[in-house]
Structure formats: C-alpha cells, structure tokens
N, C-alpha and C positions, 0 to 999 in steps of 0.2 A: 199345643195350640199356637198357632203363627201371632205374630203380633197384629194389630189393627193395620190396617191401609195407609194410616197418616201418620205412623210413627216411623223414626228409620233411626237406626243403632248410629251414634257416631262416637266421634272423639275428640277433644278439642284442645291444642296446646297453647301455651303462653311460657316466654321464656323464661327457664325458672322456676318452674313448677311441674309438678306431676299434672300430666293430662286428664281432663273430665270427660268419662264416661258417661255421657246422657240420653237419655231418648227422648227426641225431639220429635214435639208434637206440633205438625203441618200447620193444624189449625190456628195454633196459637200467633199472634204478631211477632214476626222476629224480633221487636226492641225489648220485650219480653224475657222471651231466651237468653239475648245477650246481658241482660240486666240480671239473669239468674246467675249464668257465667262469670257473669262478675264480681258475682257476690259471693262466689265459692273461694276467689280470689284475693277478697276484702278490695276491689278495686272500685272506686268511686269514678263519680259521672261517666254511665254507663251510656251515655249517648255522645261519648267521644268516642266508642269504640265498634267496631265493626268485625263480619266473622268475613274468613277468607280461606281458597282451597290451602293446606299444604303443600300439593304436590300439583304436577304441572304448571300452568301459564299460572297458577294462584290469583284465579279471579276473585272479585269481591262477590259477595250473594246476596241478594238482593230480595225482594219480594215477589217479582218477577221469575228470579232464576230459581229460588230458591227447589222448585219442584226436581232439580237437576242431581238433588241429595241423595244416593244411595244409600244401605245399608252398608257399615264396614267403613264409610268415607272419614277422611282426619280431616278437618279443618285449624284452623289457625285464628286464635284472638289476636285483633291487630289494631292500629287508631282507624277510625272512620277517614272514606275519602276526604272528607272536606277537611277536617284535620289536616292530613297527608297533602294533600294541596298547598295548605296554607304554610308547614312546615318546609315542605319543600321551594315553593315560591322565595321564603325568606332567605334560604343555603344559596340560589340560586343567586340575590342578590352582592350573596357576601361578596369581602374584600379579598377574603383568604381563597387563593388558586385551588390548592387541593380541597378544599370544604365543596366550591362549586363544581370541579370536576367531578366530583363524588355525585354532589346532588345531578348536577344533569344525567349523568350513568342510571339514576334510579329512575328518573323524570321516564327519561327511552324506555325504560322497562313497564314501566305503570301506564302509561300512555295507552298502550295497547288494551288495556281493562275498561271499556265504555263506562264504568261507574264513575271510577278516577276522572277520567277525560272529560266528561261534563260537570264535576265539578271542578277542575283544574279553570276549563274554558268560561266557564260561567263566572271564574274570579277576574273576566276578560283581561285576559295577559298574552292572551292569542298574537294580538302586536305586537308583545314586549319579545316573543319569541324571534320576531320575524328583523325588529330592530338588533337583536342581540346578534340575527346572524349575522347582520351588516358589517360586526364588527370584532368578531372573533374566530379564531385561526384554527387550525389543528385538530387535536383528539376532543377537545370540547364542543366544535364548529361539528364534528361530526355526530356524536352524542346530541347535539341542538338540533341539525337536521334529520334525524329518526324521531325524535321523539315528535318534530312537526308534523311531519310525512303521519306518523302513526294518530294523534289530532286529530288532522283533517280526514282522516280515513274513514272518521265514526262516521263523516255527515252529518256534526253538530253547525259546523261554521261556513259556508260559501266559501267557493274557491274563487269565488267571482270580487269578494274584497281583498283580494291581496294586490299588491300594487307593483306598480312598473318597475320601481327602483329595485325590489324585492325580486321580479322575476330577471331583472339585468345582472343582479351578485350571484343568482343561483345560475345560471347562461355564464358567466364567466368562470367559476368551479370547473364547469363541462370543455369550456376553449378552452383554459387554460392548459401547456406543453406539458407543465407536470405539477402534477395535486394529486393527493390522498387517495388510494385507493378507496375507503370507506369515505372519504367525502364526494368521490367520483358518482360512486355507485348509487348514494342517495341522493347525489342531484338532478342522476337522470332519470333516478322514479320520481322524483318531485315533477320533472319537467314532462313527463310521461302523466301523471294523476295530473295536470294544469289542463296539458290538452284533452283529457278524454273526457273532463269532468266538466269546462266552459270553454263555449261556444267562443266568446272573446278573447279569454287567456290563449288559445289556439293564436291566433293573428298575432297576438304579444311576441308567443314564444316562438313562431315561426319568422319571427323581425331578427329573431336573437338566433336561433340555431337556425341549421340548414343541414340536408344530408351530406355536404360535404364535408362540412365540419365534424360531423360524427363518424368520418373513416377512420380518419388515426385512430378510434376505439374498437375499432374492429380488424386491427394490425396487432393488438396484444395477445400476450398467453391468457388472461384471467379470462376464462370462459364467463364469466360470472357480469362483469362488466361488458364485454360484447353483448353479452342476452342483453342487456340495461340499453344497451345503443340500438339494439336492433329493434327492442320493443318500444323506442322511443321514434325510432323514424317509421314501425308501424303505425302506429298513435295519430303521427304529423299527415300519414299517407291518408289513413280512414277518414279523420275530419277535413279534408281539406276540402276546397268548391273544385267544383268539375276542373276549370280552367288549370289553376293550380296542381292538382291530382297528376291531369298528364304530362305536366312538367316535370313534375316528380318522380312519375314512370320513366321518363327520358336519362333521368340521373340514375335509376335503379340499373336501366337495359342496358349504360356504359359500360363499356368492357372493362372498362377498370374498378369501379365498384363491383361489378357482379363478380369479375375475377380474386378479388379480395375477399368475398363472401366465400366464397369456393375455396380459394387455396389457405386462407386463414380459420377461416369456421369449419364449414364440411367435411375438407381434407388436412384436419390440423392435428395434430397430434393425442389430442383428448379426444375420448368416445364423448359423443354429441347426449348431453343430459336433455331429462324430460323436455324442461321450460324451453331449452336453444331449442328443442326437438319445432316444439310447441310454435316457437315464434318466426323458425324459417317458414312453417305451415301455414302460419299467415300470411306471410310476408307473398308466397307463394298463390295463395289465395287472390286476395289485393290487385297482384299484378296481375292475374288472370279475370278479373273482376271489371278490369279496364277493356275488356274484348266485348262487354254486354253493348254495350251503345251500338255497335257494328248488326251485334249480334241479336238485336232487335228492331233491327234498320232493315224498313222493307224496301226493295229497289222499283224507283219509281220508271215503270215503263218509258216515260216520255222526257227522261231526263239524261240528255245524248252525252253528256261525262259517262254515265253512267255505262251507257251502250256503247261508250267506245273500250268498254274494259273488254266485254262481250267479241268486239270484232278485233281486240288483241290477242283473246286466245284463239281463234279461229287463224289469225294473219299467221303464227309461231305453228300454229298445230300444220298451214295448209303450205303456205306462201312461201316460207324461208326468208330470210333475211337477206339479200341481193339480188331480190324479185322484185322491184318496183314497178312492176306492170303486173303483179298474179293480183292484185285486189281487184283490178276491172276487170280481169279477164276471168274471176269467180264469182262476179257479182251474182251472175243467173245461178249461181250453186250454191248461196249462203242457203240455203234450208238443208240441202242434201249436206251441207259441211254440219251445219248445227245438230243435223240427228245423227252422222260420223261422231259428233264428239259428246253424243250422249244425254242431253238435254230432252225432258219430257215433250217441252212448246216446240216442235222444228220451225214455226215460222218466228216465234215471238220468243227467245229463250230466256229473253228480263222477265218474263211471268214467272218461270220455276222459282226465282228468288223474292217471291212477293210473301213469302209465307216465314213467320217468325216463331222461334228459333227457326235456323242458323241465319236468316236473313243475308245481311250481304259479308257478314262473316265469312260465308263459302265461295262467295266470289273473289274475297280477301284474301285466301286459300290457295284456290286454284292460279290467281294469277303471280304468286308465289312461287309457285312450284313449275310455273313458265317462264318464268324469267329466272330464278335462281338455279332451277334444273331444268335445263330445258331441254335436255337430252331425254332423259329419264322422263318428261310430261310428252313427248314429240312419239317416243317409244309406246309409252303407255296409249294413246292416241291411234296409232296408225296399227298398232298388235291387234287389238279390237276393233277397230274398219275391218282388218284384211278377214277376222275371222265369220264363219258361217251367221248370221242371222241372229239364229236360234243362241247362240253361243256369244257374242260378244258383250263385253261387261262396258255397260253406260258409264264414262268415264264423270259425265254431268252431275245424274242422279247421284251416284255411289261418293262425288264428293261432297254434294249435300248435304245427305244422308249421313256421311261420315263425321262433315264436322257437327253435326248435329249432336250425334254419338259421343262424340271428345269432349262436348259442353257438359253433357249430361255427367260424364266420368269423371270431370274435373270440375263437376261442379263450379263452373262461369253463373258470375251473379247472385250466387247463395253467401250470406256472411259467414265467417269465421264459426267454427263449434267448439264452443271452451274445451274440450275433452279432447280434442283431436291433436296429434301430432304429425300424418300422415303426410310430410312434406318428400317431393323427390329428389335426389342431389340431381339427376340431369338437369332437370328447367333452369339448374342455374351454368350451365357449362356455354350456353350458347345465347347471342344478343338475341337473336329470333325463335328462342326454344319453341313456340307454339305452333309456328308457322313450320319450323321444322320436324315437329313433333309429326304433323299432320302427312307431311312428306313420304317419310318411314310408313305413315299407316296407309295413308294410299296405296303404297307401293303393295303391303302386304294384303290388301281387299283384293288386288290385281290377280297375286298370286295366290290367292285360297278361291278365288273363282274360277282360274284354272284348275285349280287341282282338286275343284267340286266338278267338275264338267259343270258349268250349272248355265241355266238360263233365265228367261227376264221372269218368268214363274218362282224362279227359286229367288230372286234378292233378297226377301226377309230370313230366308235361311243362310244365307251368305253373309247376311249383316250381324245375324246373331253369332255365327261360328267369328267371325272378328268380334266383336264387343269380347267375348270371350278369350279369343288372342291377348286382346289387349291388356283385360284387369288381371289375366294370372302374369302376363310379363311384366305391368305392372305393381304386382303385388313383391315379384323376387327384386326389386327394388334397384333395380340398375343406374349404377355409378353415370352414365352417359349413356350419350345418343346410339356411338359403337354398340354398346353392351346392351341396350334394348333390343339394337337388329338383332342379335347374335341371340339373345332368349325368346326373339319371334321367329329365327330360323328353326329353332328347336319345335317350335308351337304349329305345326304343320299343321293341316287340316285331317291325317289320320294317327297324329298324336292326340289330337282332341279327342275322335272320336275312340284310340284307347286308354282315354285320362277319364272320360264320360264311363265307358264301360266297367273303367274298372271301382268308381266311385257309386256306381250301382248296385256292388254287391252282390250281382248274380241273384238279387231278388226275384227276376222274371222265369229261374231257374224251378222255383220252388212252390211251386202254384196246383197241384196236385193233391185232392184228396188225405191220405197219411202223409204228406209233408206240411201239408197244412195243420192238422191234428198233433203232429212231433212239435210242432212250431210252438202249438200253444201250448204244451206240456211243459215244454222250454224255458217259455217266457216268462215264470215266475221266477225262477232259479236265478235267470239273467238280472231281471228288477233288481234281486236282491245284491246281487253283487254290487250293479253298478250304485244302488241305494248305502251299500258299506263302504265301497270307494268315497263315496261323496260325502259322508260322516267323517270316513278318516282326513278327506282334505279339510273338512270344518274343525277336525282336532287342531293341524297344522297350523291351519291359523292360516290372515291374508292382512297384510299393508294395505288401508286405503286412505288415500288424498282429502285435505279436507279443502272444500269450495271455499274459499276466501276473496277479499276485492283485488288484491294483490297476487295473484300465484307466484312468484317470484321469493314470494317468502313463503314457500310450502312451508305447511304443517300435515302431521301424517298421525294417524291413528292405528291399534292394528286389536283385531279380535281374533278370536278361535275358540274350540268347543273342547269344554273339559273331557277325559279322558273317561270318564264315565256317562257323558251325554247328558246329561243333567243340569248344566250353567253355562251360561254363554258370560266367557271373560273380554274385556277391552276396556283399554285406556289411552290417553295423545304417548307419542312419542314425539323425539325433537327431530328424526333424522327417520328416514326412509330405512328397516333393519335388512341385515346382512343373515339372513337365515331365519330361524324360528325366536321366536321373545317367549321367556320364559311367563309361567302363569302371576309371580311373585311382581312385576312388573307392570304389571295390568289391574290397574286399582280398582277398577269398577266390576259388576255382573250384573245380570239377569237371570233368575231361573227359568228353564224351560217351560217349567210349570205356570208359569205365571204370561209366558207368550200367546195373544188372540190369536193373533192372523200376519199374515206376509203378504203386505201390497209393493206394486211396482208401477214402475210408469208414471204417470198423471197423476194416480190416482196418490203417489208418496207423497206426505207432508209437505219434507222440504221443497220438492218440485213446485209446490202452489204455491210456495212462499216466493220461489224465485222466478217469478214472472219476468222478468226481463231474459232468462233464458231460455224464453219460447222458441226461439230456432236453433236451437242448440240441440236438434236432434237425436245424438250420438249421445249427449249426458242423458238426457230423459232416457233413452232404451238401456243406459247403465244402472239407472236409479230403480232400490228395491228402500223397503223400509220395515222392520220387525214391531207391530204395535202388541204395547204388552200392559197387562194390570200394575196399577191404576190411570190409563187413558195416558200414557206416554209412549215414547218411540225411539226406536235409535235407527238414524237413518244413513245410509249407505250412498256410495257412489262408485261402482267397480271400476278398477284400472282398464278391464277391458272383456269383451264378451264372455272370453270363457270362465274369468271369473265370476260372471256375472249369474252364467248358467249355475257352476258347482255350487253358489251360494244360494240363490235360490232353489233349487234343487233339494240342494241340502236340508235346508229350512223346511220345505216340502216333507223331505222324507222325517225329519225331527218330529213334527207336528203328525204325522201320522200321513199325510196327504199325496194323492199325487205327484210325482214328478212330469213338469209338462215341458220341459226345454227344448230346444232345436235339439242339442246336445245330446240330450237322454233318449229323444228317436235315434238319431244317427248311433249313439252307443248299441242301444239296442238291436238295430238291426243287423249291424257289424257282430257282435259277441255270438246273434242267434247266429247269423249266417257262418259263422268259424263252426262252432258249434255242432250245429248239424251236417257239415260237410265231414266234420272229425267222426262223426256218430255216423256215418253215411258210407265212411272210407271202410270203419270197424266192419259194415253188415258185407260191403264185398269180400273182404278177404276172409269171411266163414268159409271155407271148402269141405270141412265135415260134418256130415249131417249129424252127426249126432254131439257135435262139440257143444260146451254150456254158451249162453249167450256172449257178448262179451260186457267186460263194465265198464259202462261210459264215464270217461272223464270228468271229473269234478268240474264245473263253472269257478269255481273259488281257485283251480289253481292258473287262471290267466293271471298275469300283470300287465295291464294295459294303459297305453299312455297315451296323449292326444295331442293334435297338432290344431287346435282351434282358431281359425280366422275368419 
C-alpha cells in the first residue's frame, strides 16, 4: 500500500551523528519536525535550528518551499537564518584577516538563498556592505561584491538607495588599467543590474562609464568578461532617451568598435558560448531597433526635403552627372521617368511611401543604393525600362516591398527574446550592414524575376521565392557580406524549386486508392517506431537552462527517463554536462504513474508566473510543464525546438497520448514515404508469377536522424 499524499520518506544529517530516517508529515508545522529532530539529537532550543537541502545550492526550507520535498530527499540540520546572520555579521566584523575572509566566502554563498538574504537584510547592514566596499582591496573586495550583487537580486532592497559615492568606487573597479579579474567581472554585473533595474541609477552610471571606456574589455581573452562588457553597454543602449540612444548607435557603427567586436569576439579564437552567443543578438537587435523611427515615418507629400530625395533618384537613374541641363529638359517626362523606375503613383511617387512599415525606411534604401552603387541602381533601372511591359520588374515597388520584408525578418522594433541567440557575424563586418544588407537583396529580387520570367501578376510569387532565398541563406549563417552573395548565388530560383520538391516527399505521388489503403496499414508500424525513438531520447536524457535574473550565472538542470519507463529522474547540476549524467546524480524523481497531464505554452505555470516575459515569444513556444500528483509541477524550458518536440512528444507517448508535434508529422510522413517506395520497388521486381510474395522490411530496422530548425 503507497504511503499517504502528505508524507515523504527523507533523511536528515547532523555532523556527527548517524542520519534520521523519518517520515515527514506535510501537515504538521515544520517547528515541529525540527523540534522532533532535535530531540533525537538531545539538542536544545530547537528554534535556533533549521533544516536545509544536502545537496545542490543547499537552500533553506521554508513553509513555503517546503512542498519542493521528494521522496528519497537528504536534508541537513543546520542553525536557523537568523542565527547564521547574526553569526556571520560578527566574523565579518572581526579583527582577524583570515576569520573575515572566511566569513565573507560563506556570506557570497548564502546570499543567494532568499531565506538567508532577508534575514541577513533585515538585520539592515545592507550599507555596512556597501561601506566595507569603499574600503577593501582584493580577494575579500571580491567575495564583498558577489555576495552584494547576489542581495540585491532577491528584490528585498531598492537599487534606487544606493548612493553616488557607491556607484563612483564600483565605475572605478571597471576604468581601472588593471584589477581583478573576479573584481572586474562583478563590477560590471553590478553596474549592468543599476541600469536595468532604476531608471535614475541609469543617468548616474552613464556620468561614470561610456562605451568607450568599455573597449579595452572587449580587447581580452577572458570571454567571460567581454560578455560582462558587452551586456553592460547593452543595458546603457536599451535604457537610454531617444537623443542619447543614437549617439550610442554612432559609437557602436565606428569602425573601430564594431571592428573590435568582430575581430576580438566573433573571429577570436574561442568558440562563441551561449550567453556571448546571447548578447551579440541583442546587441544586434538594439542597433536594428534604431531603423523603427524611419520605419514608421510616413512621407509627407508636401514636404519638398522630402521630394527632393524622390527627384535625386530620378536625376542619377535619368540625367547623369555632367548633365546640368537634363533636369529642364525632362521636366515634361517626370511621370514617364517615375513609372521607368517603378513607382505605383507615376504622377505623385511620395504617396507609395505613405504607408507604414517600411515608411521612409525604403526611401532610406533606395537612395542608398544610388549613391553608394550607383552603377549597379542605374543597371538595375534602365535593364527594366528597356525590357517588354509585361516583363519589367518595378524597381520602386520591389524595393518597398523588400525592405518591408528585411524588417519583418529581422525583426526591426520587436524587443530582445530571452531564449534567443540567433545573432549574425556579418551585420557586424560593415558600418552600414543594413543599408547593405538590402543591396545584395535587391540585386537578388532582380535576378530571380528574371529567371521567373515573371510579370507584374506574379510579384507576390516573386516576393515569396526571395523571402525564401533569404532565411535559408540566412539560416547557413554567413561570416560576411561576400559569403551571403555566394549562398544566394547557390539559392537560384530552380534550386528553390528543387529544395521545395524535394521537401515534399513525393506526397502528391501517392494519392491513389491501394496506396492510400498501403499508407494506412503503414502508419501504425511508423507511430510506433517513431514513438520508441522518442522514449529512447527521454531514456538519454536532455540539459535544460534554468530562467534566472542573471543568465550569466547559468545554472542548468538535467532529466531523463529510467530504463524501464517508469520514473522520470532529474536534479541541478553546476555545469552544462558533457554527455549523458548518470541516474546516481540525479537526486530527485517522479513516478510516471503518478503524472496528470503535459501542458505547454501559456497555459505552463512558470510562464504565468513570468509575466514580464510576455514578448518573449520563442521561450513561451519552448515552455512545456509535467503536472503530477499531488498538484505539483516540474516545469521545463527546452534549449531549442527540437528538443522541445521529442519531450513533449515523448511525454505524449509515456502517458499513452497522442503525439502531435510539427516533428512527429514530418517524421511520419518521411518514414511512410521511404517505406512504401522500398515496399513499391519490392512489387516491381516480382517477374515470376508464381514467386512467394516478398517480405517487407521491418520499420524498426531504419536509424534515423534529424536535422530540426
């Protein structure tokens, strides 16, 4: 008979003693338990003492947390926070060097435990910390600054009382030519959580740093420190006022800053981890983020600046430049010039750019691409006049429409997705990556409309065959501007169409009566396969991230499913693993038996909790959550799609359920279609009638792998 809902087997050590085995019962008050504990101990005043994990971060447990207790879990009798406060408060005073090094070492560690940290805070020494750093050096000054940093994290105390003086010694750590690696690093999360966390400390800290001040940290090896630099002039970029913002952008577009980004981080000798991954994707972001103002600026017909951009590309496209007489002598042609160069209005062309997105972004574009190329815009211009009617590609519309297209891809104007690292090395190769960016794609809408034969009926199909150029050449991730042409010259328009064909699977093939009947006889065999695949990856096991305020101090977790299907194991780890973690590792479980349901999306716990990452799109569609007896949850956040499908998926198939994944379609129609062409090949090659049938292939003996993005 299972034990009751509210009891859970634990263990509980004290140094010195043999461990008590008890069964703790939920309902009871913890001061209870620990007063029993104590007594098995003969230890008096039982309300100095408190229980705490064993293993991992060794948090305290609380009333609150306590629900967090599995079966099988060790805990730890320990003093109570406020004790441990108070004790350590005193070390920290001492006279003796090594007593206080010690203590601040444990202060850094406990900090991190919200139990500790309000009562630590509450004994308000919050200033004493802040005073202490005024005034001490070294391996302790660093030990001082984590365990701050870690404090102010809980959001017990305003970041908004910390004082000038305070953010001047921590600004000086960061100038200074040389200081502490571990003092470096936590001054620039310090100076990172000031600005994102008040609105005022921003203005403080931006008196004290500047981006230029933070190049020299983006000239070293320690990858770890650049992230800290980079994620700190992101920080300075997001909060800043308009004005400021594209001043900042001015210092980013320098060729000497972006070049040092590039040839120090990008192309530096360490493979580019998560977080760097993470924060050039910002950073990347940000600067593309500065195009929205443009790019939601509708152009005002009757504003002759405006129209005289209008009659510069006309002048370059018609006039030539040592023509100062073709402008009067075309005036009676400006309409027949403005429908030459492709513009919906021939009489009026400032209307096409009244509509937002891309607003005068595509005016910003084109006049780009006339004076920086103006070969290549003059080419592009007069190829499409000279050709038929029917035939020439509107150079106006198409660039419009294009940068329309480029906003949308590069998402202009959407914030940052905590989950996202998807930054490109080219945008930082060139001062005008965007403007250039757009160059290249022009040129390639030119040449895939040539090579559709197409006409003004086809443009939405010509828009869609580029959008499509684009995000697969964007996907193979190219080093630079060269290396993008060069996987758009690949991306022809009857590559596309046999990249499309062949991604189809010859579905369109198999639409007949007995192939449709073979199909379905098929498709359970298939299920099951890919349904044992998906069990064996849950044996394997998967690393997931855990959401913290900080990502920078990843912490990682990792689960998988016993070898018998029956218990779902996982516990933290400190480090991201190098292979599979064994089961002996993994403190905690669930039995399957004991699992309700598998929600994802919205509708997961954590996700409602974490309201502030409503536009965080890409985490939400990673977030799945396993809710299991009695009303708890362990909730998930996949590294990336396709782990995202096999877990859920998996879960699905555990539970008895459907699989309904993008994943599990595309598997399945792929396997059926191998499948029945192997079973298809077999029936041609009968040539005697009276031969026995043949025997089809086992489904179980494919090995098939995926390339999910």
């Amino acid at each position: 008979m299972p034990p009751p809902a509210d009891i859970v087997k634990v263990a509980i050590e004290w140094p010195g003693a043999n461990a008590q085995l008890i069964e703790m019962d939920q309902k009871r008050p913890l001061s209870s338990i620990i007063r029993e504990v104590c007594d098995g101990w003969s230890l008096s005043g039982s309300e100095q003492f408190a229980l705490r994990y064993a293993d991992g971060p060794q948090l305290y447990i609380t009333e609150q947390s306590r629900g967090e207790i599995k079966n099988g879990t060790i805990l730890r009798l320990a003093i109570s926070p406020a004790r441990a406060a108070r004790q350590l408060l005193e070390r920290i005073q001492s006279h003796v060097i090594d007593a206080r090094l010690e203590a601040l070492k444990e202060l850094a560690k406990l900090s991190a435990d919200p139990t500790f940290a309000a009562e630590f805070i509450n004994m308000e020494v919050q200033l004493d910390l802040t005073m202490m750093i005024l005034c001490i050096f070294g391996e302790m000054l660093a030990f001082t600054l984590t365990a701050f940093l870690e404090l102010m994290d809980h959001g017990i105390v305003s970041w908004d009382l910390i004082s000038l003086s305070f953010i001047k010694q921590i600004a000086s750590y960061v100038n200074q030519p040389m200081v502490d690696v571990s003092i470096l690093q936590r001054s620039l999360a310090i100076l990172e959580s000031m600005v994102l966390n008040s609105h005022s400390l921003y203005h403080r800290v931006a008196q004290e740093i500047t981006v230029g001040q933070l190049i020299g940290h983006l000239q070293v090896s320690n990858q770890e420190i650049q992230t800290y630099a980079i994620a700190l002039i992101n920080a300075l970029f997001l909060k800043a006022p308009e004005d400021r913002r594209q001043e900042m952008a001015s210092s980013l577009a320098q060729k000497h800053l972006r070049s040092i980004i590039l040839n120090h981080v990008i192309r530096g000798n360490r493979p580019i981890k998560a977080e760097m991954a993470h924060q050039l994707y910002v950073l990347q972001v940000l600067t593309f983020n500065l195009l929205e103002e443009r790019m939601m600026t509708k152009m005002d017909p009757n504003d002759q600046a405006q129209r005289d951009i209008i009659f510069e590309l006309r002048r370059i496209a018609f006039d030539g430049e040592n023509d100062p007489t073709g402008t009067e002598k075309r005036k009676a042609m400006y309409t027949k010039d403005y429908k030459m160069l492709g513009f919906t209005n021939h009489v009026n062309p400032a209307m096409d750019f009244t509509q937002t997105p891309p607003g005068m972004l595509a005016l910003d574009n084109m006049l780009y691409l006339a004076k920086v190329h103006q070969d290549t815009y003059i080419r592009i211009v007069l190829e499409n006049s000279s050709r038929e009617d029917k035939h020439e590609c509107p150079f106006g519309r198409c660039a419009i429409e294009l940068t329309r297209m480029l906003c949308e891809i590069l998402q202009v104007g959407e914030l940052p997705n905590e989950g996202c690292n998807d930054y490109h090395p080219m945008f930082f190769t060139h001062d005008r990556a965007w403007e250039e960016f757009f160059c290249v794609c022009i040129q390639l809408l030119n040449k895939t409309w040539k090579e559709m034969r197409a006409t003004a009926e086809d443009f939405n199909k010509v828009m869609q065959v580029v959008r499509e150029q684009i995000t697969r050449a964007l996907a193979m991730k190219p080093a630079s501007l060269d290396q993008l042409k060069n996987k758009l010259r690949g991306l022809s328009y009857s590559e596309i169409l046999r990249l499309r064909q062949s991604e189809r699977m010859s579905q369109d093939d198999f639409q007949s009566p007995p192939i449709i009947e073979l199909r379905e006889r098929i498709q359970p065999e298939i299920l099951e396969l890919i349904k044992q695949q998906r069990l064996n990856r849950l044996c394997e096991g998967s690393c997931f991230r855990k959401l913290g305020n900080r990502r920078r101090q990843e912490k990682f977790w990792f689960c998988r499913l016993s070898l018998n299907h029956k218990v779902l194991h996982y516990g933290d780890l400190e480090e991201s693993p190098q292979g599979e973690v064994p089961f002996e590792l993994l403190s905690d479980k669930i039995p399957v038996s004991d699992i309700k349901s598998v929600v994802t999306g919205k509708d997961c716990p954590h996700m409602k909790e974490k309201s502030a990452l409503k536009q965080n799109k890409e985490v939400l569609e990673l977030a799945f959550s396993v809710l299991y007896d009695p009303d708890e949850t362990l909730n998930f956040v996949a590294p990336n799609k396709y782990e995202y499908c096999i877990w859920t998926d998996g879960l699905c198939a555990l539970l008895g359920r459907e699989m309904g994944s993008d994943l599990t379609r595309s598997d399945l129609d792929t396997l059926i279609s191998m499948e029945m062409k192997l079973r298809l090949l077999d029936l041609e090659n009968i040539t005697i009638p009276d031969a026995p049938p043949p025997v089809p292939k086992e489904p179980s003996s494919y090995n098939f792998t995926y390339n999910y993005s």
